[in-house]
NUDOKOL-51227 format. One record per residue (C-alpha): residue in one letter; x, y, z. Coordinates in steps of 0.02 Angstrom, whole numbers, plus 50000, padded with zeros to 5 digits. Example, Ala and Ser with C-alpha at 12.3 -4.5 7.8 and 13.67 -1.06 7.14 Angstrom:
BEGIN
a506154977550390
s506844994750357
//
This chain:
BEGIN
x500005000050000
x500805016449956
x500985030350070
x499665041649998
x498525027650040
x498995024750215
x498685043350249
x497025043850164
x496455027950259
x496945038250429
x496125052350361
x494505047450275
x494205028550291
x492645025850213
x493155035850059
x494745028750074
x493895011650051
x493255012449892
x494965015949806
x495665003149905
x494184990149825
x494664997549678
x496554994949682
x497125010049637
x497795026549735
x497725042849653
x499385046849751
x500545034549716
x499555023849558
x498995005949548
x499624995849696
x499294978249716
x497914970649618
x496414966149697
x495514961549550
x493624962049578
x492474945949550
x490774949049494
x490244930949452
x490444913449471
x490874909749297
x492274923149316
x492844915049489
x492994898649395
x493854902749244
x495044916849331
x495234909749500
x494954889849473
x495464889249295
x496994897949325
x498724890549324
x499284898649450
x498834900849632
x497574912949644
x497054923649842
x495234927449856
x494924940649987
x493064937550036
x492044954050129
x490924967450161
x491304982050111
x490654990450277
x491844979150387
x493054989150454
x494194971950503
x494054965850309
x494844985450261
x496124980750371
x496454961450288
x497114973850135
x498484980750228
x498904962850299
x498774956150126
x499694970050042
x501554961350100
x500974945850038
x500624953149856
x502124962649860
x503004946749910
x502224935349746
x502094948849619
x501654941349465
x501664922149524
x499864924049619
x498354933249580
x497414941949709
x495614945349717
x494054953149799
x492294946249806
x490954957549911
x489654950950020
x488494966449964
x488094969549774
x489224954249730
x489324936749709
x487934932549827
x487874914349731
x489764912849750
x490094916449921
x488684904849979
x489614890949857
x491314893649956
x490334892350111
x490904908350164
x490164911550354
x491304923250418
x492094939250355
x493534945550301
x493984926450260
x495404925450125
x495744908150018
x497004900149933
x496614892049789
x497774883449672
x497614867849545
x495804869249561
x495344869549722
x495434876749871
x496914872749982
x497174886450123
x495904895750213
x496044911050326
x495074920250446
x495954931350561
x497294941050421
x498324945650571
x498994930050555
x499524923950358
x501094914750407
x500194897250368
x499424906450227
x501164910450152
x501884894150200
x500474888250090
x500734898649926
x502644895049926
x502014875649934
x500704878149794
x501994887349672
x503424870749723
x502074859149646
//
């Protein structure tokens, strides 16, 4: 997250929020992609269907702990730059269908998906050590 963002999200969160959804700051340009999923044909072809590991950040975008899982997840982006894609799926005005499909209870929740299916899940993004430990193993297969 660049340091125009950081202030803005001190400064005005809930504005601040929708550029972070968005994956962009006007400061410092595009940081790391969140790339939105709309669908679950797009969550199975771009997520599922990829060949490489893909991180699904599941929330609301009223939940002040899931703005907070983008900061947490911002090191591990930084850290697999162009070997994982990250994403966002909403709980309001998104994937109703898909989130209910991932049995998704609690949010934020972030996944790991790779070869298919799902092979890491993550509640509490204070703590993505196992998560990591778990993308380095998906990109060794």
């Amino acid at each position: 997250m660049g340091k125009h963002m950081r202030t803005r999200l001190a400064a005005a969160p809930a504005a601040a929020a929708a550029l972070v959804l968005a994956g962009a700051c006007a400061g410092c340009g595009p940081g790391p992609l969140y790339l939105p999923l709309s669908s679950r044909e797009q969550f199975r072809g771009e997520v599922l269907g990829s060949p490489r590991p893909a991180v699904v950040l599941f929330h609301s975008p009223f939940c002040s702990r899931c703005m907070l899982s983008y900061g947490a997840l911002d090191g591990l982006a930084d850290e697999f730059k162009g070997r994982v894609g990250f994403y966002h799926a909403a709980s309001r005005g998104g994937p109703g269908e898909l989130l209910q499909e991932q049995h998704i209870e609690l949010f934020p929740t972030v996944v790991l998906y790779a070869g298919g299916a799902e092979r890491k899940r993550c509640t509490d993004a204070g703590r993505l050590g196992p998560l990591r430990d778990a993308i380095g193993e998906a990109l060794r297969r």
